[in-house]
Backbone as a chain_set.jsonl record, in Angstrom:
{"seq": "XXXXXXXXXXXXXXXXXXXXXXXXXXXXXXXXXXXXXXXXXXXXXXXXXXXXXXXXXXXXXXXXXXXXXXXXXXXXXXXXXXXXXXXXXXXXXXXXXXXXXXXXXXXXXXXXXXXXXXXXXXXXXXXXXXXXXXXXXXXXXXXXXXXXXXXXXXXXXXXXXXXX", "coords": {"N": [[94.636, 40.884, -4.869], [93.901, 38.598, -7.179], [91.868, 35.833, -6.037], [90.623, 33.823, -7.375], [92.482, 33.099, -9.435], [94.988, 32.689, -7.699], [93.514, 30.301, -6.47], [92.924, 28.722, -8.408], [95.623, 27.996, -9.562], [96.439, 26.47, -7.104], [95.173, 24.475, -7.638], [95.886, 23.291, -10.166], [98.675, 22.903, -9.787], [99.784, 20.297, -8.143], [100.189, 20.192, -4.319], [101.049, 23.21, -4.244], [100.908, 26.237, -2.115], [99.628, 28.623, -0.453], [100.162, 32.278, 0.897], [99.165, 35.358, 2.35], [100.879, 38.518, 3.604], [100.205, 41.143, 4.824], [99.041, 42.582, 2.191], [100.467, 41.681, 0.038], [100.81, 38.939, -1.826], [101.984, 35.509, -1.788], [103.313, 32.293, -2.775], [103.449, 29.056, -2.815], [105.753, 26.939, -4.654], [105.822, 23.201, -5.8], [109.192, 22.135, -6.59], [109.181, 20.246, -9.187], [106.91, 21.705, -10.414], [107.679, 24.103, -11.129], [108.835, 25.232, -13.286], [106.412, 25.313, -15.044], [104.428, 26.154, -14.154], [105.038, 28.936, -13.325], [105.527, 29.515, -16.207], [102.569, 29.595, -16.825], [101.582, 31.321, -15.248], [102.763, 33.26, -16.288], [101.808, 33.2, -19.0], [98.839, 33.212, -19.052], [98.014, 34.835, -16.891], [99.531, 37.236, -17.547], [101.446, 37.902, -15.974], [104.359, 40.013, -17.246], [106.507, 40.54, -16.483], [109.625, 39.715, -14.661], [110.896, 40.168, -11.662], [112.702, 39.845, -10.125], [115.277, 37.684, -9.217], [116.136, 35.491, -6.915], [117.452, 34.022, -3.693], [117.637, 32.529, -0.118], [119.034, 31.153, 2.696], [118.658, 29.064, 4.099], [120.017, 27.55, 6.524], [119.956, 26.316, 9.893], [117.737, 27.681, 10.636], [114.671, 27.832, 12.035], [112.422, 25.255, 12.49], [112.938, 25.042, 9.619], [112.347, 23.085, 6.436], [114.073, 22.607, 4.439], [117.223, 23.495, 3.15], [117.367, 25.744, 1.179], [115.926, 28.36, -0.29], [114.731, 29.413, -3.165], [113.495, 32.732, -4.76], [111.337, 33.94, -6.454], [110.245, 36.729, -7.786], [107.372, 38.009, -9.403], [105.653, 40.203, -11.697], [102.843, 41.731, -13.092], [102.788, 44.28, -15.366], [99.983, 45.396, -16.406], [97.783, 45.39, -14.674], [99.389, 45.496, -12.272], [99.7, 43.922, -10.593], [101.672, 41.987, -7.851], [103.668, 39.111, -7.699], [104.907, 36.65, -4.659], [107.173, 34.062, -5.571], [108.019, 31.128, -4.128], [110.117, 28.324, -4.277], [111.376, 25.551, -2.564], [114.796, 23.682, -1.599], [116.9, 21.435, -1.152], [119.825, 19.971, 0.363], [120.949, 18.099, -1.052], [120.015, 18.169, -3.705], [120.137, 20.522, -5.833], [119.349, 21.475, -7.806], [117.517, 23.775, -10.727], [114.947, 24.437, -13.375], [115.821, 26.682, -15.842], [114.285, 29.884, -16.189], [115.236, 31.331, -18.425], [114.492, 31.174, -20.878], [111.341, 32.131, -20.822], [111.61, 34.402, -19.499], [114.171, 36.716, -20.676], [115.5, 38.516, -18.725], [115.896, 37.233, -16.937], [118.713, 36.2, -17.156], [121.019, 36.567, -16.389], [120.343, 37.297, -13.353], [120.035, 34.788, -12.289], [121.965, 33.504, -12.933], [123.327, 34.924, -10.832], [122.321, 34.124, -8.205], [123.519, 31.884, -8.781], [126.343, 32.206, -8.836], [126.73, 33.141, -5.897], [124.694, 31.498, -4.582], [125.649, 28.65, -5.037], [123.115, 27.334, -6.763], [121.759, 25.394, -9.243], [120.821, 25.915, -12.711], [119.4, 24.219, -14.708], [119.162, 24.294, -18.41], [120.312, 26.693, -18.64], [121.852, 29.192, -20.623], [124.32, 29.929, -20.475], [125.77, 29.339, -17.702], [127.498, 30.722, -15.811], [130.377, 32.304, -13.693], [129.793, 35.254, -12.165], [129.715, 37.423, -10.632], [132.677, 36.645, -8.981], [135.542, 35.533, -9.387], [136.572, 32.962, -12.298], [138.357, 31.458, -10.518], [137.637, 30.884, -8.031], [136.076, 28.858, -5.488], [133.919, 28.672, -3.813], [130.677, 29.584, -2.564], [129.592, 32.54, -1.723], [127.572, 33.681, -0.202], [126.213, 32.013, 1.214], [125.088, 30.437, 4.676], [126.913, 29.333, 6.009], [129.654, 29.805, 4.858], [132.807, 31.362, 5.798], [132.638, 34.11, 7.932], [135.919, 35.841, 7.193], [136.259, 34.562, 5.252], [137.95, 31.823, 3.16], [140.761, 31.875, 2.529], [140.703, 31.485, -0.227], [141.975, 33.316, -1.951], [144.283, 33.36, -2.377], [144.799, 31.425, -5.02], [144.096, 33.648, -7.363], [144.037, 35.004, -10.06], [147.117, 37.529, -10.498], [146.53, 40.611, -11.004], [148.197, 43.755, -12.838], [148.954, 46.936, -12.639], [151.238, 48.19, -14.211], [151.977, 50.399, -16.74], [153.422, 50.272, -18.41]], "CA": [[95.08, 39.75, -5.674], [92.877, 37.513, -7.285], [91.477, 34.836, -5.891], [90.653, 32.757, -8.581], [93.934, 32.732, -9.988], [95.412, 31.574, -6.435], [92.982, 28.926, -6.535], [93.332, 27.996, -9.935], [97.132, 27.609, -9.329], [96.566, 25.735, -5.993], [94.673, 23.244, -8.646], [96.863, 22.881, -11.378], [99.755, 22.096, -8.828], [99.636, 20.069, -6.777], [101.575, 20.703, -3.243], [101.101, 24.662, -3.885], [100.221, 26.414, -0.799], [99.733, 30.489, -0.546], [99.913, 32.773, 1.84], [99.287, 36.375, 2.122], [101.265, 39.051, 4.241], [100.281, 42.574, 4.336], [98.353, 42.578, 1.269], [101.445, 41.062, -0.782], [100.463, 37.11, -1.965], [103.18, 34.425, -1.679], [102.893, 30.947, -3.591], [105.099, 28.279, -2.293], [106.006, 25.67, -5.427], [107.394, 22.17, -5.98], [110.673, 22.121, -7.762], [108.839, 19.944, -10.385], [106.45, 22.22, -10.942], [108.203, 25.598, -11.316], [108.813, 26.087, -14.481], [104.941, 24.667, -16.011], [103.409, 27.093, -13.315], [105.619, 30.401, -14.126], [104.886, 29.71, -17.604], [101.031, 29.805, -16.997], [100.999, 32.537, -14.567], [103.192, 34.82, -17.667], [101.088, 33.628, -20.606], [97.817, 32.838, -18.575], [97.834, 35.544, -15.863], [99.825, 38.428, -17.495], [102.875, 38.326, -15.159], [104.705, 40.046, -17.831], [107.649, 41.146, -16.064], [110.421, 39.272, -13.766], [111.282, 42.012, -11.128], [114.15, 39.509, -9.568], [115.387, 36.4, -8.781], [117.058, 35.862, -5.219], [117.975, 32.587, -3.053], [117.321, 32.469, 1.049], [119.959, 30.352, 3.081], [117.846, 28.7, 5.988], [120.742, 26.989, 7.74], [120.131, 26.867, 10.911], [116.36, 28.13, 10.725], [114.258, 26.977, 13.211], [111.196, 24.177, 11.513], [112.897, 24.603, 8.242], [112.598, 21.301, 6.153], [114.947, 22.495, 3.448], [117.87, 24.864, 3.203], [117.594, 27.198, 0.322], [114.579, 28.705, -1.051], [114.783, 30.44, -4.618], [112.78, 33.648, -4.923], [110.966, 34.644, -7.819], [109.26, 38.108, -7.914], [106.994, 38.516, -10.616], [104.527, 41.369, -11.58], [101.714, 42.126, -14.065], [102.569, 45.591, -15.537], [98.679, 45.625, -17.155], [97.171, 45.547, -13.272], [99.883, 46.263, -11.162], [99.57, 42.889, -9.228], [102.827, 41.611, -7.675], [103.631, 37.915, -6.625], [106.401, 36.53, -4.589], [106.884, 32.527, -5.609], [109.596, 30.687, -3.672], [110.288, 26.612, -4.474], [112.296, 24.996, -1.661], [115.485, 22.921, -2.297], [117.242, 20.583, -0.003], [120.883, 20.533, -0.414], [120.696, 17.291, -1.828], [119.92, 18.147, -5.188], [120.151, 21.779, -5.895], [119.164, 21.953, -9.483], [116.045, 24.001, -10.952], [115.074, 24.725, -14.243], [115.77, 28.171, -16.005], [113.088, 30.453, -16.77], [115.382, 32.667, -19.646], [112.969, 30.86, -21.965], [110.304, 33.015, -20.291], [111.725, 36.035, -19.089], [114.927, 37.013, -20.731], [115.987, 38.887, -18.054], [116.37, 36.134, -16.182], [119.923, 35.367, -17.359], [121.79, 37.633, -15.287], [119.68, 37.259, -12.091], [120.156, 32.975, -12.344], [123.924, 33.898, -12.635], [123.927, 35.583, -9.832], [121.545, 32.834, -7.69], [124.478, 30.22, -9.101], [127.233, 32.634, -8.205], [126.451, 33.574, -4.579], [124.423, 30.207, -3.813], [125.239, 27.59, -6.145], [121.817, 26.718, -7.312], [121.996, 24.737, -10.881], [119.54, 26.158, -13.227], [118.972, 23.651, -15.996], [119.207, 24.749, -19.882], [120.885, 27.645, -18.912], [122.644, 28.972, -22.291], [125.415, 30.488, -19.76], [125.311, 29.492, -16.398], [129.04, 30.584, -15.16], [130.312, 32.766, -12.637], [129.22, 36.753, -12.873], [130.873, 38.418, -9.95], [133.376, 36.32, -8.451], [136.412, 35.401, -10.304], [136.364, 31.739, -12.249], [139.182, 30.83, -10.03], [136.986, 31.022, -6.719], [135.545, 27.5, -5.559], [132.947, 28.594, -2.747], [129.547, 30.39, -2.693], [129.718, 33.225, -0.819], [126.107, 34.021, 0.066], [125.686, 30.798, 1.632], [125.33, 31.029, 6.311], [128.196, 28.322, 6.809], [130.919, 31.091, 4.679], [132.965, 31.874, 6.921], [132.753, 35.707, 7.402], [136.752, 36.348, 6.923], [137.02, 33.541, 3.873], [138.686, 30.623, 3.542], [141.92, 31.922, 1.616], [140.73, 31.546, -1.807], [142.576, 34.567, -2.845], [145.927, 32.573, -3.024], [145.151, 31.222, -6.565], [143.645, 34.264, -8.025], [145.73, 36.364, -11.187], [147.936, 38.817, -9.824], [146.314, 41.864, -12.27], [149.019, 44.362, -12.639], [148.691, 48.546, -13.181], [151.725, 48.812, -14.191], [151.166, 50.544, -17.916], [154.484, 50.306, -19.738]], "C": [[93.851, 38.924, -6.035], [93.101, 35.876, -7.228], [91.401, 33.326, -6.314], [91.726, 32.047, -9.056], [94.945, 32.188, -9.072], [94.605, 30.265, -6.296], [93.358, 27.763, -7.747], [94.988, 26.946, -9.94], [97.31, 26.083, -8.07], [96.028, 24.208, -6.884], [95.01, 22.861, -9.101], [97.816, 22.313, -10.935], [99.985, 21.772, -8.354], [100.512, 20.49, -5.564], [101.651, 22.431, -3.065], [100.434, 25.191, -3.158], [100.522, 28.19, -0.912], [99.781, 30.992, 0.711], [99.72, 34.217, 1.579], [99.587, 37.287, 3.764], [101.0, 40.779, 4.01], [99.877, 43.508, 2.912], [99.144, 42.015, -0.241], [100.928, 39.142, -0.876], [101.646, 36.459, -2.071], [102.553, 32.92, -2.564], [104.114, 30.038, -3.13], [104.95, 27.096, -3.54], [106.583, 24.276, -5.149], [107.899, 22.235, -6.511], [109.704, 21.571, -9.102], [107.529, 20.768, -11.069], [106.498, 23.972, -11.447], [107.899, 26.179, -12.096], [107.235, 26.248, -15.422], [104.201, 26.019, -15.159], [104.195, 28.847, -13.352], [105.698, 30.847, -15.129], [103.086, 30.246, -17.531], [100.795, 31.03, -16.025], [101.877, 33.759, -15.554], [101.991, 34.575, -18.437], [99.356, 33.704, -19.942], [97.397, 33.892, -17.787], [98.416, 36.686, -15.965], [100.965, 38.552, -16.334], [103.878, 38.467, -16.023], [106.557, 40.674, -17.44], [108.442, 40.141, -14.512], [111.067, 40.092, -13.3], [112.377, 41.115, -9.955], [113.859, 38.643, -9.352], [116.408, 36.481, -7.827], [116.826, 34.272, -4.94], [117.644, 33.512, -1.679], [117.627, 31.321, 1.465], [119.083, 30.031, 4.53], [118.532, 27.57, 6.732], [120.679, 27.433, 8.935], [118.278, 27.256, 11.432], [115.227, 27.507, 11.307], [112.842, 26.311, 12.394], [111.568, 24.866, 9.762], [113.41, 23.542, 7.627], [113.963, 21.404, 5.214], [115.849, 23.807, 3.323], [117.911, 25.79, 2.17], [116.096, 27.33, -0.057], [114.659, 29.62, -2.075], [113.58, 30.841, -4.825], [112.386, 33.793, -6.114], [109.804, 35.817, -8.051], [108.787, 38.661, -9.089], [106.085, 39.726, -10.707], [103.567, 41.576, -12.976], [101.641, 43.824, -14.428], [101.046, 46.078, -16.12], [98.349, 46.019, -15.776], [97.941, 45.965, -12.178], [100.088, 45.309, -9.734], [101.382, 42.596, -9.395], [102.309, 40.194, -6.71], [104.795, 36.898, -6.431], [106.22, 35.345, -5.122], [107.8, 32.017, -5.326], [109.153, 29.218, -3.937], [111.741, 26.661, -3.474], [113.278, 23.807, -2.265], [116.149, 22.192, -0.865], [118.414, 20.715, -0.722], [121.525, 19.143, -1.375], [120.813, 17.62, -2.942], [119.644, 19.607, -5.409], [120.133, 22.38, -7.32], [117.22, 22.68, -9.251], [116.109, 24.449, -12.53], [114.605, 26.365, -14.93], [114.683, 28.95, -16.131], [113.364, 31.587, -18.153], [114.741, 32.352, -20.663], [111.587, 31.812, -21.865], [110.532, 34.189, -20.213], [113.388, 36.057, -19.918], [116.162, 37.322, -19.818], [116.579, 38.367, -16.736], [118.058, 35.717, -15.825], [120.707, 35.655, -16.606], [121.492, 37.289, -13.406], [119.863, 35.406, -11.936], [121.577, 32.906, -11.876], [124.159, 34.113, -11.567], [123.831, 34.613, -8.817], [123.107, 31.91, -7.648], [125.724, 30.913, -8.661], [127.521, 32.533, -6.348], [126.332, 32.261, -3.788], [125.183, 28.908, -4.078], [124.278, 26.396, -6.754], [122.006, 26.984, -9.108], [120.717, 24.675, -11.598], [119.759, 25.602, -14.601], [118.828, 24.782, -17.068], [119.3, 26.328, -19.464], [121.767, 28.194, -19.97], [123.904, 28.995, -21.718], [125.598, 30.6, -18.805], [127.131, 29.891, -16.436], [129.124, 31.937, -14.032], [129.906, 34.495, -12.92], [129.556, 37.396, -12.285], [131.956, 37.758, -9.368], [134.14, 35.966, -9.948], [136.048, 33.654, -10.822], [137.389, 31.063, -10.975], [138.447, 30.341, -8.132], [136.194, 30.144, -6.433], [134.482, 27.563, -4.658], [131.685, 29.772, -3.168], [129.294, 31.408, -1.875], [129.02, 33.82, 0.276], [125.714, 32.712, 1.215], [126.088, 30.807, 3.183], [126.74, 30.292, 6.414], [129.492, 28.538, 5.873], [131.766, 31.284, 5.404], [133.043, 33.637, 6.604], [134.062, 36.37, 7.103], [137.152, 35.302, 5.847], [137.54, 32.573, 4.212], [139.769, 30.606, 3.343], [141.976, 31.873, 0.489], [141.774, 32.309, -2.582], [144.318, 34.319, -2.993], [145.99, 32.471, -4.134], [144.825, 32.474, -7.625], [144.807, 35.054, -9.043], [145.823, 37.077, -10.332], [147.724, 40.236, -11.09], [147.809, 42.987, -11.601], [148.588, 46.116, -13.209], [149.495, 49.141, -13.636], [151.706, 49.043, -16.272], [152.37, 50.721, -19.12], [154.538, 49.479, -20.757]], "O": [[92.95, 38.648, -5.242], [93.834, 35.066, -7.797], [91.825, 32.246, -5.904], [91.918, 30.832, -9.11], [95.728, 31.328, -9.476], [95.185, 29.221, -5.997], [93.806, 26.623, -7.87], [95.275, 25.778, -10.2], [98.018, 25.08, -8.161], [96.511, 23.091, -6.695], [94.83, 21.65, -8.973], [98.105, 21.222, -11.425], [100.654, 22.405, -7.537], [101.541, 21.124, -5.8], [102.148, 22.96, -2.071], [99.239, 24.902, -3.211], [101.504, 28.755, -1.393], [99.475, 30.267, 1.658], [100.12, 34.514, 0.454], [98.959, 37.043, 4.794], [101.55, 41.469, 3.151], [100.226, 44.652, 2.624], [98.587, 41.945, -1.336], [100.789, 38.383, 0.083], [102.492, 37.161, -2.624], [101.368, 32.735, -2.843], [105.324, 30.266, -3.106], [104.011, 26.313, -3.398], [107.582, 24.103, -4.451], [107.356, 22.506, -7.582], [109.475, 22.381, -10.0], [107.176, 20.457, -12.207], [105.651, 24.725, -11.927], [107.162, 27.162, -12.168], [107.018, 27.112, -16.271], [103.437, 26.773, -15.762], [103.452, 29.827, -13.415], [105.87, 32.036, -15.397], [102.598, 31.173, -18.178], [99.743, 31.662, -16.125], [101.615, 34.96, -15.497], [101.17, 35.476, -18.608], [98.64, 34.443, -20.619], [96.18, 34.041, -17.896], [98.266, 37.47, -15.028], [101.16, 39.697, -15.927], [104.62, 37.486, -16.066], [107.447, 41.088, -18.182], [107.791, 39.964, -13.482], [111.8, 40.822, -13.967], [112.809, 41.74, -8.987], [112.69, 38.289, -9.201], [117.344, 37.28, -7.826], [116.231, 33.48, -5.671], [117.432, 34.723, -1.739], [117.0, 30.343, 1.056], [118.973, 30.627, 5.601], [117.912, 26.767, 7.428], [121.102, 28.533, 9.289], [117.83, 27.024, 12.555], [114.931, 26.421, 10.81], [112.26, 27.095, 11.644], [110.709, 25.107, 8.913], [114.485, 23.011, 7.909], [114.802, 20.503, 5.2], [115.384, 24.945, 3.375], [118.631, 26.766, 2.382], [115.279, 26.411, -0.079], [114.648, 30.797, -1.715], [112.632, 30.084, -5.033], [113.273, 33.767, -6.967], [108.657, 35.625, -8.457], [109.378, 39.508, -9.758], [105.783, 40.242, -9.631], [104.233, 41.436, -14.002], [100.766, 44.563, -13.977], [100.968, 47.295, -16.289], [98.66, 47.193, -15.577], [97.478, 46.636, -11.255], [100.395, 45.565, -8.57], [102.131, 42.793, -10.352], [101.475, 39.995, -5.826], [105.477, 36.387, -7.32], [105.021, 35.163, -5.335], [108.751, 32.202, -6.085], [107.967, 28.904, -3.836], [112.729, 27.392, -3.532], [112.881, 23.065, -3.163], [115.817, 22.491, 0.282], [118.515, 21.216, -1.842], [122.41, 19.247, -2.224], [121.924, 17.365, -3.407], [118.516, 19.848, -4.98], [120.681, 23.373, -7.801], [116.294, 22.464, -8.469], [117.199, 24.803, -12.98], [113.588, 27.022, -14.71], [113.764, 28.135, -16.213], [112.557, 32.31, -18.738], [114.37, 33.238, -21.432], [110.927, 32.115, -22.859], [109.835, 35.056, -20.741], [113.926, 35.001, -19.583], [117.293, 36.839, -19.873], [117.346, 38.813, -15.882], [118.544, 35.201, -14.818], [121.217, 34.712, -15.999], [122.327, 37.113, -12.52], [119.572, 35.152, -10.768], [122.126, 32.451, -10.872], [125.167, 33.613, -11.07], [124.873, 34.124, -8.381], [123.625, 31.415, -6.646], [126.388, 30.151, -7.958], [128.418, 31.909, -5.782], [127.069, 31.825, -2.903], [125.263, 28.117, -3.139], [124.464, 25.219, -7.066], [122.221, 27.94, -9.852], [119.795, 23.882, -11.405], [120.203, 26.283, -15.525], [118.476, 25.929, -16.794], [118.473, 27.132, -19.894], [122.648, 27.375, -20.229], [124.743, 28.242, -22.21], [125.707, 31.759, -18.405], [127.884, 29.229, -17.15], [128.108, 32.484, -13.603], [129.746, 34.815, -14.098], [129.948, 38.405, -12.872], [132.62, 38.732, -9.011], [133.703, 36.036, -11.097], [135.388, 32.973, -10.037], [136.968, 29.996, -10.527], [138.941, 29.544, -7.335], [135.172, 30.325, -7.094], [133.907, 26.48, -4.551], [131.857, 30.671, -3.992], [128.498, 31.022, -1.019], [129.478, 34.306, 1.31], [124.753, 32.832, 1.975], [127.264, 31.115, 3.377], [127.647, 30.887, 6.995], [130.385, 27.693, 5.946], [131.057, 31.619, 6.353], [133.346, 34.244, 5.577], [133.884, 37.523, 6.708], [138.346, 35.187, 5.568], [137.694, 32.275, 5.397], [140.347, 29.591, 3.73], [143.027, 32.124, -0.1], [142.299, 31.956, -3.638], [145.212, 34.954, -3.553], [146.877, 33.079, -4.734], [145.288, 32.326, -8.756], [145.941, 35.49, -8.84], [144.981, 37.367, -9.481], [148.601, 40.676, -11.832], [148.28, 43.029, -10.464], [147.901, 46.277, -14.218], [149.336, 50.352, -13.789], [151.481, 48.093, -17.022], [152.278, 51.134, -20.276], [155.375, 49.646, -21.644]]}, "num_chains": 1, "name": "protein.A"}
């Protein structure tokens, strides 16, 4: 990974802190600087590809300050570099802003984030639900779920097969 470009970043933003595991680089963001610094590491640094967006539920997690952390795995198909970048959220305020301005492919993978977790990704064109039904009021992904539900599945349509 280069150097430079971890430094550079650590400059431009303040609060950004790196780490590296196993020859993989990490970048930890502030919320307010997400979107300004995933812009400059696409147009600036060639991270031309968003290879997923994911959430991490740290209820419960022993010295963590804030419970969710939204993943963002980018990559540089020119070089071949990959880099994770997580921004921490408190459950306080659980908004971030989109990146389908940037990556397209985004839209789907945000959905899912807002499905599962419910993390609120600003100027989304279409934030709504993507696997759960609309009728379904909880996040399912999230530690304090319970693992047999809550009953939701009372209000849901009754789909029918029968084809007459």
């Amino acid at each position: 990974m280069n150097d430079a470009m971890i430094s550079t970043l650590e400059q431009r933003f303040a609060g950004t802190s790196s780490s590296e595991f196993r020859g993989q680089m990490r970048v930890v963001l502030r919320r307010e600087h997400v979107f300004a610094a995933l812009m400059w590491l696409k147009d600036a640094q060639g991270f031309d590809l968003l290879v997923d967006v994911t959430c991490v539920d740290y209820l419960n997690y022993r010295g963590a300050a804030d419970r969710f952390g939204v993943v963002y795995l980018i990559a540089n198909t020119e070089t071949s570099q990959r880099l994770t970048v997580r921004v921490f959220l408190g459950e306080d305020d659980l908004t971030l802003p989109s990146v389908v301005s940037l990556w397209k492919g985004a839209d789907w993978l945000e959905r899912e984030v807002y499905d599962m977790f419910g993390i609120i990704f600003t100027n989304h064109g279409d934030l709504r639900r993507i696997l759960m039904p609309d009728e379904f009021t909880a996040f399912p992904l999230r530690k304090d779920y319970p693992l047999q539900g809550r009953g939701e599945r009372h209000n849901f349509p009754v789909l029918s097969r029968d084809r007459s």
